[in-house]
PASEBA-1860 file (N, C-alpha, C; in nm, 3 decimals):
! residues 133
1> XXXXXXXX> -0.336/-2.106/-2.579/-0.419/-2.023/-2.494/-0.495/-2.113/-2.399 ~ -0.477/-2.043/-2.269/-0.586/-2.129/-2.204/-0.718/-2.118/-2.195 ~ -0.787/-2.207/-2.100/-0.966/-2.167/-2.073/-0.980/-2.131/-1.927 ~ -1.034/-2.057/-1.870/-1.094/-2.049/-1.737/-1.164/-2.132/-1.751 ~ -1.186/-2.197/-1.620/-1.266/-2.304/-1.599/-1.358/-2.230/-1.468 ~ -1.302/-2.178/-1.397/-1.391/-2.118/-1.241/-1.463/-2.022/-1.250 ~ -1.541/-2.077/-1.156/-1.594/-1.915/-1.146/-1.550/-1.757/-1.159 ~ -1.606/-1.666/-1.228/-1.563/-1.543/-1.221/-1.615/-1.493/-1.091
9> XXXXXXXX> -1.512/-1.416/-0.982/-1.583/-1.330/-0.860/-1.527/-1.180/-0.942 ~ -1.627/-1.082/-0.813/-1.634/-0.963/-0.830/-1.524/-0.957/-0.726 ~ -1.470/-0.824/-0.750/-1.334/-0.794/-0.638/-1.342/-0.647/-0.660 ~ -1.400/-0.588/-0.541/-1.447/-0.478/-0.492/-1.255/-0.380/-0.470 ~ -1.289/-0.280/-0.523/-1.207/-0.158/-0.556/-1.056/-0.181/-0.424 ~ -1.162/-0.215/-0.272/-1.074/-0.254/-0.158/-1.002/-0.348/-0.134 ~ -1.057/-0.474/-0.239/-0.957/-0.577/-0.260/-0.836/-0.594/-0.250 ~ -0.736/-0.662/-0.199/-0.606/-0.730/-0.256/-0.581/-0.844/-0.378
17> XXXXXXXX> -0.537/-0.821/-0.456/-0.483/-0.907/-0.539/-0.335/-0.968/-0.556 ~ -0.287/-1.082/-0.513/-0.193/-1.098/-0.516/-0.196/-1.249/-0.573 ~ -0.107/-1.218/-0.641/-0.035/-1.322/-0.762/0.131/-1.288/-0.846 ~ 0.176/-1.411/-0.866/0.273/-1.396/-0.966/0.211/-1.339/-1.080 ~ 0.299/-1.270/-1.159/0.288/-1.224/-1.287/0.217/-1.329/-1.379 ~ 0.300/-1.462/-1.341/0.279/-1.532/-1.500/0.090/-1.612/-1.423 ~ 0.139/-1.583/-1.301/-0.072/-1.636/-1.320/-0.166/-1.594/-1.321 ~ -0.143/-1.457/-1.351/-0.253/-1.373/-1.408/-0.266/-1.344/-1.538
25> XXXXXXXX> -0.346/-1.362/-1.621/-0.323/-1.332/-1.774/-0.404/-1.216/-1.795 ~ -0.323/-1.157/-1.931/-0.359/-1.032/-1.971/-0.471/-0.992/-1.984 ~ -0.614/-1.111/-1.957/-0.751/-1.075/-2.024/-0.809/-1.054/-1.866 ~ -0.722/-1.016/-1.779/-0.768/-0.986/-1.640/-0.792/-0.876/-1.615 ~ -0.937/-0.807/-1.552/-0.994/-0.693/-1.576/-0.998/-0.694/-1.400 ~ -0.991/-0.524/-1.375/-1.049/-0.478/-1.228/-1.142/-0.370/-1.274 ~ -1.244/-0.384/-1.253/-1.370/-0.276/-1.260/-1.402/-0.213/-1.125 ~ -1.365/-0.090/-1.118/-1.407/-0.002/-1.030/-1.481/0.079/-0.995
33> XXXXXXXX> -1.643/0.057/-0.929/-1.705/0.133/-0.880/-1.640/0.298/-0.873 ~ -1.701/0.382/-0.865/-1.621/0.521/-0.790/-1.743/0.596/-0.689 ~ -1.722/0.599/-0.608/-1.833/0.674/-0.460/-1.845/0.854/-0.569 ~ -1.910/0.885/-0.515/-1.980/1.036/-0.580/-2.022/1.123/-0.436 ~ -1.963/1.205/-0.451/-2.010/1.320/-0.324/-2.094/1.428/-0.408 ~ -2.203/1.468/-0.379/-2.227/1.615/-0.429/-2.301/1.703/-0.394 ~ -2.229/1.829/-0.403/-2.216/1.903/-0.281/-2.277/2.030/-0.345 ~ -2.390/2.152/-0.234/-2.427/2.225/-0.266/-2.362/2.335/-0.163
41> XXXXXXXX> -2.396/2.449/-0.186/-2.392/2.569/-0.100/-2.381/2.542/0.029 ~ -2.413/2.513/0.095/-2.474/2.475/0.254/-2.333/2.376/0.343 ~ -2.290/2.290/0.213/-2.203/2.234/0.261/-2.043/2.275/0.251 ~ -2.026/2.365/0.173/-1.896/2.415/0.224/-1.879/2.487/0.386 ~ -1.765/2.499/0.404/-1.654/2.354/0.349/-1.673/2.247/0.409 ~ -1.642/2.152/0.263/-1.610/2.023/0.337/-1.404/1.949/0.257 ~ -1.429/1.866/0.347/-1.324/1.800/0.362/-1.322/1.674/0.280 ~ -1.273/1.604/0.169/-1.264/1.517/0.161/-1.239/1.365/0.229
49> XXXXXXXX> -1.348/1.239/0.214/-1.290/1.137/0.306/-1.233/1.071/0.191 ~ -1.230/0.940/0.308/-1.149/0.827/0.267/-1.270/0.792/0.126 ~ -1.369/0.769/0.160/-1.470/0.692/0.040/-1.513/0.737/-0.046 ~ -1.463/0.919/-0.086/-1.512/0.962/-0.184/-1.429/0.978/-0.279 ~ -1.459/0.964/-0.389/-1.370/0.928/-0.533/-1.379/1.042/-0.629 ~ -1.538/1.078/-0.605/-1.516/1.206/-0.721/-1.590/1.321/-0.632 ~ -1.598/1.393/-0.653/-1.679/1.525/-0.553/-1.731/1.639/-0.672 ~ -1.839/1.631/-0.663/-1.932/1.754/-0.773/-1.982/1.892/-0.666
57> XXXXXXXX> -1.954/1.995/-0.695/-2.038/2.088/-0.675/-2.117/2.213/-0.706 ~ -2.201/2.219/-0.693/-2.319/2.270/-0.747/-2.362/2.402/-0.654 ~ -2.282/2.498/-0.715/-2.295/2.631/-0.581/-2.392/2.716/-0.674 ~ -2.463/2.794/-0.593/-2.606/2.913/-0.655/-2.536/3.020/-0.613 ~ -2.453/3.006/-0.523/-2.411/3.175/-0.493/-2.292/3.194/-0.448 ~ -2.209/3.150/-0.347/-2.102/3.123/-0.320/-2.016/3.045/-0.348 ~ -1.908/3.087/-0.339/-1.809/2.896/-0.368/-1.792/2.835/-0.263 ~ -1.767/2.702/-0.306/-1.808/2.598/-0.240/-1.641/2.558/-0.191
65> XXXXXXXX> -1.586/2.543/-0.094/-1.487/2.520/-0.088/-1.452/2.392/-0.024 ~ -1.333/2.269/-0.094/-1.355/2.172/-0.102/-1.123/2.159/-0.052 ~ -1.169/2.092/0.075/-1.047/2.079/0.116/-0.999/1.909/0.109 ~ -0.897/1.880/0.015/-0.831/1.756/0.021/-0.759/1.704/0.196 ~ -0.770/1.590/0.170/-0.713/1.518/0.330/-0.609/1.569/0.348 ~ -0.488/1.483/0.436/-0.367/1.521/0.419/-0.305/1.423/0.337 ~ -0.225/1.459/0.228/-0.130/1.366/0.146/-0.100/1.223/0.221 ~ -0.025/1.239/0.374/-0.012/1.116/0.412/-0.121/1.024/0.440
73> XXXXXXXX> -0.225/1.056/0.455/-0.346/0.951/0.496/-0.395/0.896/0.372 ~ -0.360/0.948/0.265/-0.417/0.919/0.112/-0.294/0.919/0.034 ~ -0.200/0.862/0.059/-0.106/0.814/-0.028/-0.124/0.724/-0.121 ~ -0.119/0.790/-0.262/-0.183/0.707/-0.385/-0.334/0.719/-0.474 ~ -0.372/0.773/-0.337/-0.516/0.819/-0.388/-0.562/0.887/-0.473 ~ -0.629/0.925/-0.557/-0.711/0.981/-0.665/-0.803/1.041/-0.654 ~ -0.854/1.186/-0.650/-0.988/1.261/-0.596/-0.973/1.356/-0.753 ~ -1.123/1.314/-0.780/-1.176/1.402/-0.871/-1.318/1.538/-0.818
81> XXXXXXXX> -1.269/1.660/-0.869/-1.387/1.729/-0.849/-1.396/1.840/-0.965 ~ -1.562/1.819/-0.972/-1.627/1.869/-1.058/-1.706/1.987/-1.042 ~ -1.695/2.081/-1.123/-1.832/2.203/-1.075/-1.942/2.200/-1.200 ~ -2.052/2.150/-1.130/-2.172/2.109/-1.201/-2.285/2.235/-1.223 ~ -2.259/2.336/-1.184/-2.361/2.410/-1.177/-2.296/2.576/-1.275 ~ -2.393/2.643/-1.359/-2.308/2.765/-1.379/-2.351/2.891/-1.363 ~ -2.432/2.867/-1.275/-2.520/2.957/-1.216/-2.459/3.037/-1.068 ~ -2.378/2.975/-1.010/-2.278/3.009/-0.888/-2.183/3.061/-0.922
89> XXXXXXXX> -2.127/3.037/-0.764/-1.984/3.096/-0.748/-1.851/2.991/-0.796 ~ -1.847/2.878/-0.869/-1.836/2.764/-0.893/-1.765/2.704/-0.762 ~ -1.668/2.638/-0.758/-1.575/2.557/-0.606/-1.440/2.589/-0.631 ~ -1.379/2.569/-0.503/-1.237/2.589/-0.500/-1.168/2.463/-0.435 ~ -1.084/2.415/-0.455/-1.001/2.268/-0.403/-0.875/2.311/-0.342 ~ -0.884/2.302/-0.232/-0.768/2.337/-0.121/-0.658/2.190/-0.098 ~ -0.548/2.275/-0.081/-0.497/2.156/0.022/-0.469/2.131/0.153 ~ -0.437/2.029/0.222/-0.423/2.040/0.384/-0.355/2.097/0.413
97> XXXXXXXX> -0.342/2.227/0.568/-0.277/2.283/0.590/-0.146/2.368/0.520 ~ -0.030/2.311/0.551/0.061/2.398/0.485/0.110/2.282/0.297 ~ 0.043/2.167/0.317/0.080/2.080/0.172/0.060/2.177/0.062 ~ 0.075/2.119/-0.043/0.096/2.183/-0.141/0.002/2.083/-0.263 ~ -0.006/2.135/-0.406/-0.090/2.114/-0.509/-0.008/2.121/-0.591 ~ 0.072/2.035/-0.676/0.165/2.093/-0.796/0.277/2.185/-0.714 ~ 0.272/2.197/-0.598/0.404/2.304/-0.558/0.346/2.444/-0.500 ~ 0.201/2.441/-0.503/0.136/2.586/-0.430/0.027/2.568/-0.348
105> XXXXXXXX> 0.079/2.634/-0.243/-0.052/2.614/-0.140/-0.170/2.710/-0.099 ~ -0.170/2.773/-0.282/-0.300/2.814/-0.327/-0.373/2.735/-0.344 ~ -0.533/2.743/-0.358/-0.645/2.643/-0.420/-0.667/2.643/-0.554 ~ -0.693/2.562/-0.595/-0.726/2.540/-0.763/-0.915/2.587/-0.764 ~ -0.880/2.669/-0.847/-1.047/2.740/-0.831/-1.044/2.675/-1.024 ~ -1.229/2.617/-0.983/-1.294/2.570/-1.054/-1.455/2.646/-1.105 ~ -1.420/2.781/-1.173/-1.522/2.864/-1.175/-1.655/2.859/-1.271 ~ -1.610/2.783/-1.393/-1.692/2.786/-1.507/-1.814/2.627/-1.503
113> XXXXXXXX> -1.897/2.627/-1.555/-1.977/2.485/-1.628/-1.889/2.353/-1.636 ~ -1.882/2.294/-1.530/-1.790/2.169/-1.599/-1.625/2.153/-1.580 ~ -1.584/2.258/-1.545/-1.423/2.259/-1.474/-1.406/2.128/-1.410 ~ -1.308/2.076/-1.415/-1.242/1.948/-1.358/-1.116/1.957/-1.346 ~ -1.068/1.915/-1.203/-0.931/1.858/-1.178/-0.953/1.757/-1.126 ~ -0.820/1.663/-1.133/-0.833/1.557/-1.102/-0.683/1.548/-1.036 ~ -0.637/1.500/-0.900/-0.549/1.523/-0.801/-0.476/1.376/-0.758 ~ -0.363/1.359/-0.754/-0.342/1.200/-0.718/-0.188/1.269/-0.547
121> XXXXXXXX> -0.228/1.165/-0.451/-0.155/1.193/-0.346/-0.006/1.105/-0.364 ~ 0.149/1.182/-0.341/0.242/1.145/-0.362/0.260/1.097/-0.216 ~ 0.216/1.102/-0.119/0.224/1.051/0.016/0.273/1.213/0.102 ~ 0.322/1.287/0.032/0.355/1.424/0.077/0.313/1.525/0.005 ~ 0.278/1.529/-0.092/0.203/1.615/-0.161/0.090/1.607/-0.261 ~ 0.028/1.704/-0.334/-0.062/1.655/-0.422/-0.028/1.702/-0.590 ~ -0.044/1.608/-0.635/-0.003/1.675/-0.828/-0.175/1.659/-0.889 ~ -0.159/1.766/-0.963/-0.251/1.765/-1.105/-0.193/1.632/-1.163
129> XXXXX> -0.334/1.533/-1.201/-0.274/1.441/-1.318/-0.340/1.471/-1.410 ~ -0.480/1.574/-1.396/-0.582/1.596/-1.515/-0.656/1.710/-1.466 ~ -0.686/1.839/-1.588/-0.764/1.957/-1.564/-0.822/1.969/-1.639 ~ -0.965/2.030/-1.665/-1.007/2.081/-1.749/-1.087/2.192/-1.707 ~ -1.081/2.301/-1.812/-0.991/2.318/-1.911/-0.874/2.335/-1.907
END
């Protein structure tokens, strides 16, 4: 086994890492910050950007409607959203224009305390990788 000898740096989420396989060893960690949007009444709709990672919203009366980018500008990407409030109309998660979600270009409505999906971009479309419930 070897020893590091250097300094440890931080390597921010935007980073590149590039290396051969064999010179990176397995005890090599990437820790990722995640940006937080959260969103009330007032602000639907909004649109997802580039810097937001997870998106909460917290509606009192209406739903909050929460439109993903387009697949191609976020190819690979990961958007989580949450409905934090259960007192509303909870949120709904759209997709761009005519794209699709799993294959429908219905919205995933998030009505109850705590609902979560979690969405990853195929470069053309968007899949569920995680829901709850």
């Amino acid at each position: 086994m070897s020893t590091i000898t250097t300094a440890i740096t931080t390597i921010a989420s935007t980073d590149t890492v590039s290396a051969s396989r064999s010179t990176i060893n397995t005890n090599f960690t990437l820790r990722q910050s995640k940006n937080i949007r959260a969103l009330v009444d007032a602000d639907s709709p909004y649109t997802i950007v580039e810097g937001d990672d997870c998106v909460t919203a917290a509606s009192t009366a209406a739903i909050v409607q929460i439109y993903l980018p387009t697949a191609a500008s976020a190819k690979h990407r990961v958007y989580t959203v949450v409905n934090t409030l259960a007192t509303g109309g909870g949120c709904e998660l759209f997709p761009n224009g005519s794209e699709t979600i799993n294959g429908s270009t219905s919205g995933v409505g998030l009505y109850t305390l705590y609902d979560s999906v979690t969405v990853l971009s195929t470069g053309t479309a968007w899949v569920i990788i995680a829901q709850m419930p």
